[in-house]
Phi, psi and omega in degrees: 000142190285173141288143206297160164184143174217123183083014176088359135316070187300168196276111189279152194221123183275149113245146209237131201217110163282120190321181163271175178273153189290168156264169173326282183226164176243155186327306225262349200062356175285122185322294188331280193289025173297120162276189175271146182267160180326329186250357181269353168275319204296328200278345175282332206280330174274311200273357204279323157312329197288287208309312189271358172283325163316349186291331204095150188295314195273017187296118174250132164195180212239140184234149187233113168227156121022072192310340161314136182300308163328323193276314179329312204287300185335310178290334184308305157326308162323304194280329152343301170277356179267338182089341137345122199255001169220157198234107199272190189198129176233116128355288171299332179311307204254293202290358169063039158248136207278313157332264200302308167322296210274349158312309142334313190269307196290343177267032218245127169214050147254135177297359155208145179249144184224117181215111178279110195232211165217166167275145068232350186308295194296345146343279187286325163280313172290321163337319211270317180300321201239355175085340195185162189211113198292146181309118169264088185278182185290128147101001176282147219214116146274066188286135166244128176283145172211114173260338159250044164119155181280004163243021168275189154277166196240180155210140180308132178254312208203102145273149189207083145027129152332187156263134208264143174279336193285343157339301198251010153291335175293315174301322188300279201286339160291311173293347180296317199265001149284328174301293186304315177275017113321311160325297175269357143320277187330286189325286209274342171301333186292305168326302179288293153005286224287331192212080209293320171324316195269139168299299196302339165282329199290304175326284208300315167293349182239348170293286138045246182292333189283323207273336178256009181262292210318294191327302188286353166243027151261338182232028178295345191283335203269311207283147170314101188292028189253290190285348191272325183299331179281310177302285245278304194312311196289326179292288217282005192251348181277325193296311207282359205263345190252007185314288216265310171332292207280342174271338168294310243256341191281320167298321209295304180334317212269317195310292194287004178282330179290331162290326216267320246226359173077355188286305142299137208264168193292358187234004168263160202280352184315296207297319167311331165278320176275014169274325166296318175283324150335301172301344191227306184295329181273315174319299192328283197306309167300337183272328145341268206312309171319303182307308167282359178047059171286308179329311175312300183310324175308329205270326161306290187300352180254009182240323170277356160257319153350299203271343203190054159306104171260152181266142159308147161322311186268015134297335189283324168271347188260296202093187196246168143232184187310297161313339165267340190269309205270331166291314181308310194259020167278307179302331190273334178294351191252340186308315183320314238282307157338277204299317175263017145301309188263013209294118165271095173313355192260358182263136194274287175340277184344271174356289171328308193284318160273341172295290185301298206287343154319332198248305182332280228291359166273354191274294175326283181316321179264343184300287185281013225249348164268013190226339172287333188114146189267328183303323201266334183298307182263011138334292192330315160314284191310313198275010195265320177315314194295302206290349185280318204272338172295325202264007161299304184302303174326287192308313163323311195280331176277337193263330184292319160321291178302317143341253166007295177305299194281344139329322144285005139311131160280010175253354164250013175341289171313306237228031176293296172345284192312282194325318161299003185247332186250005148295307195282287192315346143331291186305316165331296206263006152302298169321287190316330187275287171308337184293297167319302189298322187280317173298318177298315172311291174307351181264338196283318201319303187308295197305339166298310184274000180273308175283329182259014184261313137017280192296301172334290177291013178264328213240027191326148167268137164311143142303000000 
C-alpha cells in the first residue's frame, strides 16, 4: 500500500494499539509488570505481520509504547513486524493523559506513529480524532489518517480486530505440563546420579522418563519431527539401559518377600547374589550413561522442551483447541481400550504392550487433564488400575524369566535351588493373575449382557 497523500502532501498517520492480553496479575504484584501471556504474545506474533503490512513496505515510522511491560511486549511485536529497531517509551501513553500525547505527536516529524497504549486512552483518542470509536479488545490496530496534522481531525484508514487467543491458549497450557514433567525429569534423574543404590530413585526416575516420552508421543502429530524423534531417541535409549536394573530390583523385592513368607528359608544366600548382580548391572549402567554423556543429552534436552516446544508451523499459525487434543486422545483411548478387549493373557509380548500403552494414556490423562476435561482427566484413575493389574502380570513373567536366566549364570552357582523356587512361585501367581482376569472379563461380559437385555425390556420395540 502506498503512502496516503493529498494535494500532493503527505498524509501524517496515527495507529492507536492496545496491548495485548495480560496476565491476571504479576510476580511482583504491581500493574506496571503484568506481562502478555504466553498465548496473547504467541497470537500477536502471528497476526501482527498480516496487520502492520497494511502500512506499506515503504512505511517510515516511530513505534511509542507504554513503559508498562505488557505494552513493551506488544511493541516489540510491533517492531518485529515493521522491521523498527527502537521503541520509544511514553509516560503519557500509561498515565493516559491525552494533553501531553498530543503535545508529543505534534512535535514527532515521521510521518506515522504507532503508539501502544491501554484503555480508555486508546478509547477516548480515537473519538476525538474520529468522532466515534470501533471496540478497542486487546491487541486492535486503528490506523487513523490526519491530513492536516497530527492535531487535526482524523479519518479512519484501516481497522483490524485483536487476535482471538484461544487457539493458542491451549498450546500455553500443554507447553506448561510439558515443562514440569520435564522439570522433574531433571529432578529424579540428579536423584538417581546422586544415589545409584536406590531402587525407589531409579523407580521414581524411571517413571519419569515414561511420563514426558508418553507426552511426546501423544503430541507427535503436532510437534516438529526433527525435535520429537531427538527427545523421544534419548529417553527411550536411558529406558531400555535402565531395563534390567529395575527387574533386578523388582526380582530382589518378590526373594524377600519369599524369605519373609518362609518359602525361602532365611539362611538363603539369592538376596545377597541378587544384591551383588544389582551391584555390577548399576556400575553397567552409570559407565553406559557416562560414556554416551546421557545424563548431559537428558538436561539438554529437558531444558529444550521446558523452554522452547517446538509446533509444527500450521499449529504456530492456526493454534490447536481443546477439541483436538481431545478427539486425539478418544482415539487413542479406544484403540487402547480395543486392544484389551481381545488381549491373550497367555502371550506375554501382548500383555506387555498393552500394560505401556495403558500407562502412555494414564500418563497422558493425568498430565493433560486441564485441557482434556475432567471427564477424560479421571480416566487416569480408571487406566492406572488396568496397567497396575497387567504390570502385576508382567512382572510375575519377567521375575520367572530373570529367574531362569540367572540360573544359568555362573555367579548364581549357589543359590540355583532357590531361584527354582522362585521361577515356579512366579509361574503360580501368573497363572493365578491370568485365572482372575479372565473370570472377571466373563462376569463384566454377563453383567453387560444383562443391563442391555434389562434396558430392551424396559423399551419394547413396536410391532
Amino acid at each position: 500500500m502506498a503512502r496516503t497523500t493529498i494535494g500532493g502532501l503527505m498524509v501524517k498517520t496515527l495507529v492507536l494499539v492496545r496491548h495485548g492480553a495480560p496476565e491476571a496479575t504479576s510476580a511482583s504484584g504491581s500493574d506496571m509488570d503484568r506481562r502478555l501471556t504466553t498465548a496473547g504474545a504467541r497470537a500477536l506474533r502471528v497476526s501482527y505481520p498480516r496487520t502492520f503490512a497494511l502500512l506499506g513496505d515503504d512505511a517510515r515510522l516511530a513505534i511509542w509504547s507504554s513503559p508498562a511491560v505488557r505494552a513493551l511486549e506488544t511493541a516489540d511485536v510491533v517492531a518485529a513486524a515493521t522491521g523498527v529497531e527502537d521503541i520509544e517509551v511514553h509516560q503519557s501513553l500509561y498515565t493516559q493523559d491525552i494533553s501531553a500525547f498530543m503535545t508529543e505527536l505534534d512535535a514527532c516529524e515521521l510521518p506515522c506513529v504507532v503508539a501502544v497504549g491501554h484503555a480508555p486512552f486508546v478509547d477516548h483518542l480515537a473519538t476525538r480524532l474520529l468522532g466515534t470509536c470501533p471496540p478497542f479488545g486487546k491487541g486492535t490496530a486503528v490506523a487513523i489518517d490526519l491530513p492536516s496534522g497530527f492535531s487535526g481531525r482524523g479519518v479512519l484508514r484501516w481497522y483490524v480486530t485483536g487476535p482471538e487467543i484461544t487457539s493458542w491458549e491451549e498450546l500455553a497450557v500443554v507447553e506448561h505440563a510439558v515443562a514440569g514433567a520435564t522439570s522433574v525429569l531433571a529432578e529424579k534423574s540428579d536423584a538417581f546420579l546422586a544415589s545409584p543404590e536406590s531402587a525407589e530413585a531409579l523407580r521414581q526416575f524411571r517413571i519419569s522418563l515414561r511420563r514426558v516420552r508418553s507426552l511426546l508421543q501423544f503430541l507427535a502429530p503436532w510437534q516438529t519431527k526433527k525435535q520429537n524423534r531427538r527427545c523421544e531417541h534419548v529417553i527411550k535409549e536411558l529406558q531400555v539401559a535402565s531395563g534390567r536394573l529395575r527387574a533386578l530390583d523388582i526380582l530382589s523385592d518378590t526373594v524377600a518377600g519369599l524369605v519373609e513368607s518362609g518359602e525361602l528359608g532365611e539362611n538363603s544366600l539369592l538376596p545377597m547374589s541378587c544384591a551383588k548382580e544389582r551391584s555390577l548391572e548399576c556400575a553397567s549402567l552409570i559407565t553406559l550413561m557416562r560414556k554416551r554423556h546421557s545424563a548431559k543429552e537428558l538436561k539438554r534436552v529437558s531444558k529444550e522442551l521446558a523452554h522452547h516446544f517446538s509446533w509444527k508451523s500450521k499449529v504456530t499459525e492456526r493454534g490447536l483447541t481443546a477439541d483436538d487434543f481431545r478427539s486425539h486422545f478418544d482415539d487413542e483411548f479406544n484403540a487402547v481400550d480395543e486392544d484389551l478387549f481381545g488381549l491373550d493373557l497367555r502371550d506375554g509380548d501382548a500383555v506387555y504392550v498393552a500394560r505401556r500403552d495403558t500407562k502412555e494414556m494414564h500418563y497422558v490423562a493425568e498430565r493433560l487433564g486441564e485441557v482434556l476435561g475432567p471427564e477424560r482427566a479421571q480416566m487416569s484413575e480408571y487406566l492406572d488400575e488396568i496397567q497396575r493389574e497387567l504390570g502385576a502380570l508382567s512382572d510375575a513373567r519377567s521375575n520367572k524369566q530373570l529367574a531362569d536366566e540367572c540360573a544359568k549364570s555362573p555367579r548364581f552357582r549357589g543359590v540355583r535351588a532357590d531361584l527354582g523356587v522362585v521361577a515356579r512361585d512366579q509361574a503360580e501367581v501368573v497363572s493365578a493373575i491370568t485365572s482372575g482376569l479372565r473370570r472377571r472379563e466373563v462376569e463384566d461380559r454377563e453383567t453387560g449382557d444383562r443391563e442391555a437385555e434389562d434396558r430392551e425390556a424396559a423399551d419394547p420395540k413396536e410391532e
